[in-house]
N, CA, C and O atoms as CSV, one atom per row, in Angstrom:
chain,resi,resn,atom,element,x,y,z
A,1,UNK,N,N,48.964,-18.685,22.898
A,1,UNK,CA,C,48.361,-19.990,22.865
A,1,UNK,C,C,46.857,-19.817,23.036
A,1,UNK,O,O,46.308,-19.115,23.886
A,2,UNK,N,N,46.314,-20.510,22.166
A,2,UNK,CA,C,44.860,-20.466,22.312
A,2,UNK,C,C,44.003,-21.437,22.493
A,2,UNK,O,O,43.662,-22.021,21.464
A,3,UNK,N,N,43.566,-21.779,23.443
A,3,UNK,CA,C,42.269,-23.308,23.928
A,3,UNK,C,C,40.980,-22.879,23.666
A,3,UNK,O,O,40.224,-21.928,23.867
A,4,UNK,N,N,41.036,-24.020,23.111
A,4,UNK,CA,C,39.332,-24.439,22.532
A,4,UNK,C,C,38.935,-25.263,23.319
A,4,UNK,O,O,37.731,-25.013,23.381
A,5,UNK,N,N,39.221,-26.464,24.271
A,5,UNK,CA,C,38.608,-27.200,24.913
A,5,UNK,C,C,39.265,-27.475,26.260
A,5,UNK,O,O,40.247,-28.217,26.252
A,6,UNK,N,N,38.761,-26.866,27.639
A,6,UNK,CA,C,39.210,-26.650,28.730
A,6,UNK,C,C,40.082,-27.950,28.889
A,6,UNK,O,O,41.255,-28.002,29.259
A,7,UNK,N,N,39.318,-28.911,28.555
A,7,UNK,CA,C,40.082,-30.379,29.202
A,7,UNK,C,C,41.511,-30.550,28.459
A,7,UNK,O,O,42.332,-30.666,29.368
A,8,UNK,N,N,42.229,-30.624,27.100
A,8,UNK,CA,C,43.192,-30.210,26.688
A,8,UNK,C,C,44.054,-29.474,27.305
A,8,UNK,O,O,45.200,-29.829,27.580
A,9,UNK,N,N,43.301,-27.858,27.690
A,9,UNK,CA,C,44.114,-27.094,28.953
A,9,UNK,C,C,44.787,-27.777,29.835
A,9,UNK,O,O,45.998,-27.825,30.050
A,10,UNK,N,N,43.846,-28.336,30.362
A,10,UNK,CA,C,44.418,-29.196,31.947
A,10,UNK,C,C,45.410,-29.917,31.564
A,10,UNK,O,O,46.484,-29.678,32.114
A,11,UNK,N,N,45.354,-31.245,30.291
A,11,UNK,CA,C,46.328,-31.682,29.940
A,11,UNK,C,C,47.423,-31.311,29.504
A,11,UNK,O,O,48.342,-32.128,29.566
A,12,UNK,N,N,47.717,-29.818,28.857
A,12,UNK,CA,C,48.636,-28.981,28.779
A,12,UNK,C,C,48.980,-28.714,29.643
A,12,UNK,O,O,50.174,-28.478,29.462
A,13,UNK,N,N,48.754,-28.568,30.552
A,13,UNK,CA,C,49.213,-27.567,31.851
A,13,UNK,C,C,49.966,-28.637,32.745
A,13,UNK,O,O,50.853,-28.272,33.515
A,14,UNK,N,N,49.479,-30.376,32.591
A,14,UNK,CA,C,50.016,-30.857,33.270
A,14,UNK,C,C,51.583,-31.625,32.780
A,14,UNK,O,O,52.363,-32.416,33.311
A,15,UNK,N,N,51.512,-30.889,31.477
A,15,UNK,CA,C,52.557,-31.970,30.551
A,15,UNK,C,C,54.181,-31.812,31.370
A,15,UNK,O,O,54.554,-30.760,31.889
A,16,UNK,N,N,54.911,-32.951,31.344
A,16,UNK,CA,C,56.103,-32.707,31.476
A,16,UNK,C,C,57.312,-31.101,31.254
A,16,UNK,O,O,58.040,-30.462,32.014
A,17,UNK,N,N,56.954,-31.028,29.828
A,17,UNK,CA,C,57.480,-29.520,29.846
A,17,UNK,C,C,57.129,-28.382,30.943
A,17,UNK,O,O,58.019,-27.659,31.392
A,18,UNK,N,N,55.885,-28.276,31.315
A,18,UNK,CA,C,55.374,-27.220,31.864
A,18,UNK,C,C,55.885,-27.613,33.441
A,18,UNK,O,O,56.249,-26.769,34.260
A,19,UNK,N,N,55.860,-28.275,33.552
A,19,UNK,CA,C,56.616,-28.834,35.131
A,19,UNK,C,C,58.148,-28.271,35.503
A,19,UNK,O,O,58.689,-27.623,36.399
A,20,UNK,N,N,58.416,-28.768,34.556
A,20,UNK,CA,C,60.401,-28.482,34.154
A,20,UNK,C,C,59.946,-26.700,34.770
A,20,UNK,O,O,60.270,-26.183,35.840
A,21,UNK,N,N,59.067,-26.077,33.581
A,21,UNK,CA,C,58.754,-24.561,33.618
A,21,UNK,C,C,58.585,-23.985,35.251
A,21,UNK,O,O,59.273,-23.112,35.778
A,22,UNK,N,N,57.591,-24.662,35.793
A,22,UNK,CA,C,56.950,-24.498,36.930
A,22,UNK,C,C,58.333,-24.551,38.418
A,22,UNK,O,O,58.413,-23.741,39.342
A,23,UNK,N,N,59.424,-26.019,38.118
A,23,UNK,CA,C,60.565,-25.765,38.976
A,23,UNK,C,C,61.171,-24.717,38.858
A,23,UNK,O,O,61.811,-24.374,39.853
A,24,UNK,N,N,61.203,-24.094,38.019
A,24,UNK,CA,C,62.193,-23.085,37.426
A,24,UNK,C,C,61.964,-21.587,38.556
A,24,UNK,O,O,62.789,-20.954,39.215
A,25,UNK,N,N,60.731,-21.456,38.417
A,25,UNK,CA,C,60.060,-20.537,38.758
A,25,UNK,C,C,60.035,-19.824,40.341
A,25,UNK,O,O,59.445,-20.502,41.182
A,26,UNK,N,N,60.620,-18.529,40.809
A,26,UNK,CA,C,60.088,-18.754,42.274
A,26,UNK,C,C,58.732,-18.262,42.890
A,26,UNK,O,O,58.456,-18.362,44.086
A,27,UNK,N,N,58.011,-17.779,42.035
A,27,UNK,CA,C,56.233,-17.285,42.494
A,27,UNK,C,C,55.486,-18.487,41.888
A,27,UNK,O,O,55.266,-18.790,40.715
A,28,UNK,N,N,55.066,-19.261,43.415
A,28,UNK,CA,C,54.062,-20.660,42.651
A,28,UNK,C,C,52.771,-20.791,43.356
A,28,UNK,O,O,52.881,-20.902,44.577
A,29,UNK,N,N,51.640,-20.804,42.899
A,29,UNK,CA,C,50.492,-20.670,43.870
A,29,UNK,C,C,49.778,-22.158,42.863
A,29,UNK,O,O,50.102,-22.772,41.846
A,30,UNK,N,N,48.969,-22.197,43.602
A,30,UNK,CA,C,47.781,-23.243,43.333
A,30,UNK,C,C,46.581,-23.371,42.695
A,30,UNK,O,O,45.735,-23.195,43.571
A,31,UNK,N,N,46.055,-23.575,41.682
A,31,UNK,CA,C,44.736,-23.115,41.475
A,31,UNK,C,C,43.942,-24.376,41.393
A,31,UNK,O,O,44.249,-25.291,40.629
A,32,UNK,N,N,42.755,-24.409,42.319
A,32,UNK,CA,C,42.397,-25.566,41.954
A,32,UNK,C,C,40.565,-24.987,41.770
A,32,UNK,O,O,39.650,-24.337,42.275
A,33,UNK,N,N,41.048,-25.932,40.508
A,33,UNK,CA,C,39.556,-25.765,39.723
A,33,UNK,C,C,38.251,-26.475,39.703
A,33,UNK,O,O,38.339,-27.638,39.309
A,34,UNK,N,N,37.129,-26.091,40.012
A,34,UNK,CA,C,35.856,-26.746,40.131
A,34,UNK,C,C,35.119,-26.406,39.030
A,34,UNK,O,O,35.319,-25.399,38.351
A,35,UNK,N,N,33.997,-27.492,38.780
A,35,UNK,CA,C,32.762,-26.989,37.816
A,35,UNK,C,C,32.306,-25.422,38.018
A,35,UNK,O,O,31.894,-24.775,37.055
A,36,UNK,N,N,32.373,-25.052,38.877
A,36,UNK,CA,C,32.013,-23.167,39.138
A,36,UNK,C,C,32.320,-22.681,39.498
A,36,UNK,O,O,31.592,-21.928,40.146
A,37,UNK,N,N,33.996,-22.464,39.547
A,37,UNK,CA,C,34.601,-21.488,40.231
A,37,UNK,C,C,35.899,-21.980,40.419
A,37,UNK,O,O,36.431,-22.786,39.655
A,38,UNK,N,N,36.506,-21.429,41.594
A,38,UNK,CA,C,38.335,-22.142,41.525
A,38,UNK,C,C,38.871,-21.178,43.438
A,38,UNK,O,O,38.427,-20.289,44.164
A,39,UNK,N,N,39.848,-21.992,43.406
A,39,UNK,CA,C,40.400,-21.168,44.700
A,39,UNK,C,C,41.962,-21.542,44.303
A,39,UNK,O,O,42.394,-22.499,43.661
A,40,UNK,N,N,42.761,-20.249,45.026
A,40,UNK,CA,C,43.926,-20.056,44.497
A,40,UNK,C,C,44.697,-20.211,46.019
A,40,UNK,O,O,44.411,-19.479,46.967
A,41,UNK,N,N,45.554,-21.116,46.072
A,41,UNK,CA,C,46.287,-21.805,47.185
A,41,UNK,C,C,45.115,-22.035,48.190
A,41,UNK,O,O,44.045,-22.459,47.755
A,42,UNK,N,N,45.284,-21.762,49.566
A,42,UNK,CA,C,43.950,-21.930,49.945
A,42,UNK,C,C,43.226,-21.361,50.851
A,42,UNK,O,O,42.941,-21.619,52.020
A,43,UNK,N,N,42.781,-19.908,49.545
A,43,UNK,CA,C,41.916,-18.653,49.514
A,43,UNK,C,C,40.336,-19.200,49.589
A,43,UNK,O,O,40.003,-20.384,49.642
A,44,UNK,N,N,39.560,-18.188,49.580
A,44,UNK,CA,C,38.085,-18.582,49.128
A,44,UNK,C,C,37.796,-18.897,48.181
A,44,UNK,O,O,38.591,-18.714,47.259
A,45,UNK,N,N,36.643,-19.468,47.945
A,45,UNK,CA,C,36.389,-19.640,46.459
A,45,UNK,C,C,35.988,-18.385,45.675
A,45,UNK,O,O,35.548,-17.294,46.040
A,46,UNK,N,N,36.165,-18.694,44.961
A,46,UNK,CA,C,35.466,-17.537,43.802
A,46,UNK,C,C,34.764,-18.086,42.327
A,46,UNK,O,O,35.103,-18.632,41.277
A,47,UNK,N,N,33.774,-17.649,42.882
A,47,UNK,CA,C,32.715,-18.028,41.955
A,47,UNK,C,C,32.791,-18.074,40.307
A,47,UNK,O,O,32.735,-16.916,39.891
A,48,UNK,N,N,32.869,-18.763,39.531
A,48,UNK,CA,C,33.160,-18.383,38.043
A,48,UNK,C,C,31.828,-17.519,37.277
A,48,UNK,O,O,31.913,-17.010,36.159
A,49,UNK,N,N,31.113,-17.501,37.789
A,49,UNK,CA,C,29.834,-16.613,37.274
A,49,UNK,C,C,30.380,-15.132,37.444
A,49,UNK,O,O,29.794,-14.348,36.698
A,50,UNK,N,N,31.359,-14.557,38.241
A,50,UNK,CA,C,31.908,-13.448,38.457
A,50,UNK,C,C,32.735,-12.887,37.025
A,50,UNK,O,O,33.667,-13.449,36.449
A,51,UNK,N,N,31.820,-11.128,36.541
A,51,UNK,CA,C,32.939,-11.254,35.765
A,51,UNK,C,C,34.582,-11.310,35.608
A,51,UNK,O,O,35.343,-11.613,34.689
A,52,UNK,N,N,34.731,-10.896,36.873
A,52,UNK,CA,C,36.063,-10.710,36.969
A,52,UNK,C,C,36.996,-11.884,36.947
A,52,UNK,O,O,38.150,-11.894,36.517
A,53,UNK,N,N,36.152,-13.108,37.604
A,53,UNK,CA,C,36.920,-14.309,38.161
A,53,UNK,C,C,37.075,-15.228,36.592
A,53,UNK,O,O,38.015,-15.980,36.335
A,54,UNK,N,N,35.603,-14.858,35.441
A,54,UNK,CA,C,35.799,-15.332,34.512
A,54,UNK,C,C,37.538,-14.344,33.337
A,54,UNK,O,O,38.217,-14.537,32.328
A,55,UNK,N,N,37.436,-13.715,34.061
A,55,UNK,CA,C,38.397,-12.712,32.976
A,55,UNK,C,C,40.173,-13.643,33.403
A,55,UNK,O,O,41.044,-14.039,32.628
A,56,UNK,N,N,40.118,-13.683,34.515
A,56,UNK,CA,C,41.297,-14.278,35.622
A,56,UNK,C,C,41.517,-15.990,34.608
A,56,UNK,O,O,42.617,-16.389,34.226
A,57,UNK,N,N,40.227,-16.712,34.375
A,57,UNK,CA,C,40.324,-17.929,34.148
A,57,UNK,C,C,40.476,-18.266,32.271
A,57,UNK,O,O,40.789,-19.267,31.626
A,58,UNK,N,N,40.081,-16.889,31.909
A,58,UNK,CA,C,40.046,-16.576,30.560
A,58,UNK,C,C,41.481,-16.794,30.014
A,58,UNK,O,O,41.741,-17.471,29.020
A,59,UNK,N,N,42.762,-15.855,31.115
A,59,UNK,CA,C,43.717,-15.716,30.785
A,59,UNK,C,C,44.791,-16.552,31.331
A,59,UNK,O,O,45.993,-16.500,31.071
A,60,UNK,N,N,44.029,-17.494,32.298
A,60,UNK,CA,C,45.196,-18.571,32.484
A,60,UNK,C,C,44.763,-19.451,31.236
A,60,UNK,O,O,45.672,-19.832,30.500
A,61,UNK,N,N,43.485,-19.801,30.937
A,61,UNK,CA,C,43.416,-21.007,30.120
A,61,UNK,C,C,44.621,-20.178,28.574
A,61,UNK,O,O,45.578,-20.843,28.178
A,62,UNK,N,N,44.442,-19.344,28.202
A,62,UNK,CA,C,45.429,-18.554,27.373
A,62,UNK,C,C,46.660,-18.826,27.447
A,62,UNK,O,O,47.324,-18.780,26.411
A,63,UNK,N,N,47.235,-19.153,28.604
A,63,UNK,CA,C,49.073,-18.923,28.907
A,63,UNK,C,C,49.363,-17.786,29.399
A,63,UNK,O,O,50.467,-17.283,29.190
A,64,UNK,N,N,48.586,-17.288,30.010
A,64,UNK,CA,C,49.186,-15.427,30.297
A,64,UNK,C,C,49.006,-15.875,31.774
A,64,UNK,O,O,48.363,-16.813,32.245
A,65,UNK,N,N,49.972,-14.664,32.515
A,65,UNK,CA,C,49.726,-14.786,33.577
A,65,UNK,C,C,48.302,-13.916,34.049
A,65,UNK,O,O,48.001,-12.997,33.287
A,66,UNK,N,N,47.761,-14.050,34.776
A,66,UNK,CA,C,46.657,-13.577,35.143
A,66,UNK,C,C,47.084,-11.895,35.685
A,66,UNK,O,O,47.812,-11.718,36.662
A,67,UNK,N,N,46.393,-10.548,34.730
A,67,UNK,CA,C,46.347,-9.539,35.311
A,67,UNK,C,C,46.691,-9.219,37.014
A,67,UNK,O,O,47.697,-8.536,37.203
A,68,UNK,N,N,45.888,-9.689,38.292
A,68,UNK,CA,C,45.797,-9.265,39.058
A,68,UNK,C,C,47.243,-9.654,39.834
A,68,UNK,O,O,47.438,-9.176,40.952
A,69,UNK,N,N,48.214,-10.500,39.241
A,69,UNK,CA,C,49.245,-11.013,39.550
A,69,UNK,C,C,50.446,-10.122,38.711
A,69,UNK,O,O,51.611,-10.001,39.090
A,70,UNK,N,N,50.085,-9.765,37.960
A,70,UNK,CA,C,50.944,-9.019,37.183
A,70,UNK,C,C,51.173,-7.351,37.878
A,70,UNK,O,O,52.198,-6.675,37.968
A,71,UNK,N,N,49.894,-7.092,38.257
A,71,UNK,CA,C,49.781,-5.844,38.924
A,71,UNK,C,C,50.380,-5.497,40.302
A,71,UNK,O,O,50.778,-4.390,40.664
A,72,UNK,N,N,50.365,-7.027,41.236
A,72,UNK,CA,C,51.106,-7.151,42.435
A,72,UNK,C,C,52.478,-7.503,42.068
A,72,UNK,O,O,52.981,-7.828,43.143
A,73,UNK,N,N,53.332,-7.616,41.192
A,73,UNK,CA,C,54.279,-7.666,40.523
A,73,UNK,C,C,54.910,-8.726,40.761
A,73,UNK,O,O,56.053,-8.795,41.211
A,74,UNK,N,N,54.064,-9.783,40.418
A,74,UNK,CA,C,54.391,-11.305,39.896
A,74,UNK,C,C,54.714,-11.575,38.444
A,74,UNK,O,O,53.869,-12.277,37.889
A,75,UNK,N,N,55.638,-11.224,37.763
A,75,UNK,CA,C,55.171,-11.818,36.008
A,75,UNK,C,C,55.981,-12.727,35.798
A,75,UNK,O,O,56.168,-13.088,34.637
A,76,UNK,N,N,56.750,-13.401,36.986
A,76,UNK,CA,C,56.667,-14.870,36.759
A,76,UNK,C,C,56.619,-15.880,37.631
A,76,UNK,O,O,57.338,-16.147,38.594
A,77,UNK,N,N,55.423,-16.558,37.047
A,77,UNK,CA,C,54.560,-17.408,37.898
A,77,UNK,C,C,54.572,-18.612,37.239
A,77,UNK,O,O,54.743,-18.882,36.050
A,78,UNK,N,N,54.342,-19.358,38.300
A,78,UNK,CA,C,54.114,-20.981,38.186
A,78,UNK,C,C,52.767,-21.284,38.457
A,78,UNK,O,O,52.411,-20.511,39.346
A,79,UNK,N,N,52.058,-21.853,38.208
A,79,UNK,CA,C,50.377,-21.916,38.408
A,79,UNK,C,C,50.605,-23.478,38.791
A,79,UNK,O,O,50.985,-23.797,37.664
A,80,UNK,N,N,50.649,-24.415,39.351
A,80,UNK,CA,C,49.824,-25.985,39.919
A,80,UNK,C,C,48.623,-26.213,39.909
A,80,UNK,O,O,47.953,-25.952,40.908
A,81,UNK,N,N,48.032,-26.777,38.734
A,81,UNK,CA,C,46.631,-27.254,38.287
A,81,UNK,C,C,45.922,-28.425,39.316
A,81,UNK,O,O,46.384,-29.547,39.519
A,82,UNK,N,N,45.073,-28.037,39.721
A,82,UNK,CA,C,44.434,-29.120,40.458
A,82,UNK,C,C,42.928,-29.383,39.803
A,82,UNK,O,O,42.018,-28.701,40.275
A,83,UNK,N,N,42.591,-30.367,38.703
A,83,UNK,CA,C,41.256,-30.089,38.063
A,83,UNK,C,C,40.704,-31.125,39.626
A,83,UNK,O,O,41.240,-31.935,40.383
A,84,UNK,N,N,39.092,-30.363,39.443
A,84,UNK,CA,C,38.464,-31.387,40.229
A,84,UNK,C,C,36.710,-30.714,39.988
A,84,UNK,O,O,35.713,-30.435,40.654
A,85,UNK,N,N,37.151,-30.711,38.704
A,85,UNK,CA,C,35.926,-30.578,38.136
A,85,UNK,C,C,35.144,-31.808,38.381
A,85,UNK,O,O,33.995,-31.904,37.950
């Protein structure tokens, strides 16, 4: 899946289907997103100017689970969108 316009994302992410997806699931964390950055359940922030944090936000807006979750051996995850951009 590929996004062109973050705000679409959000609305994807919040659609009915993806919910159904999200119960299903037993690894569920939080991400809640700001104009510059994001915090994941409720971690620190992390800055989106970071390359790393941009690579993380690259691949949720994608549909993938995010690398650093995959590596702690999560590959299936539920993400809960909180925009508050």
């Amino acid at each position: 899946m590929a996004v062109e316009n973050p705000d679409d994302f959000m609305e994807m992410a919040k659609s009915k289907d993806n919910k159904n997806e999200f119960e299903k699931t037993d690894n569920k964390i939080k991400l809640t997103v700001y104009k510059n950055g994001f915090r994941i359940d409720n971690g620190e922030f992390r800055d989106i100017s970071l390359p790393e944090n941009q690579k993380f936000m690259k691949e949720v807006e994608k549909g993938y689970i995010p690398q650093e979750f995959v590596d702690n051996g999560m590959e299936n995850l539920g993400i809960a969108l909180e925009d508050k951009k």
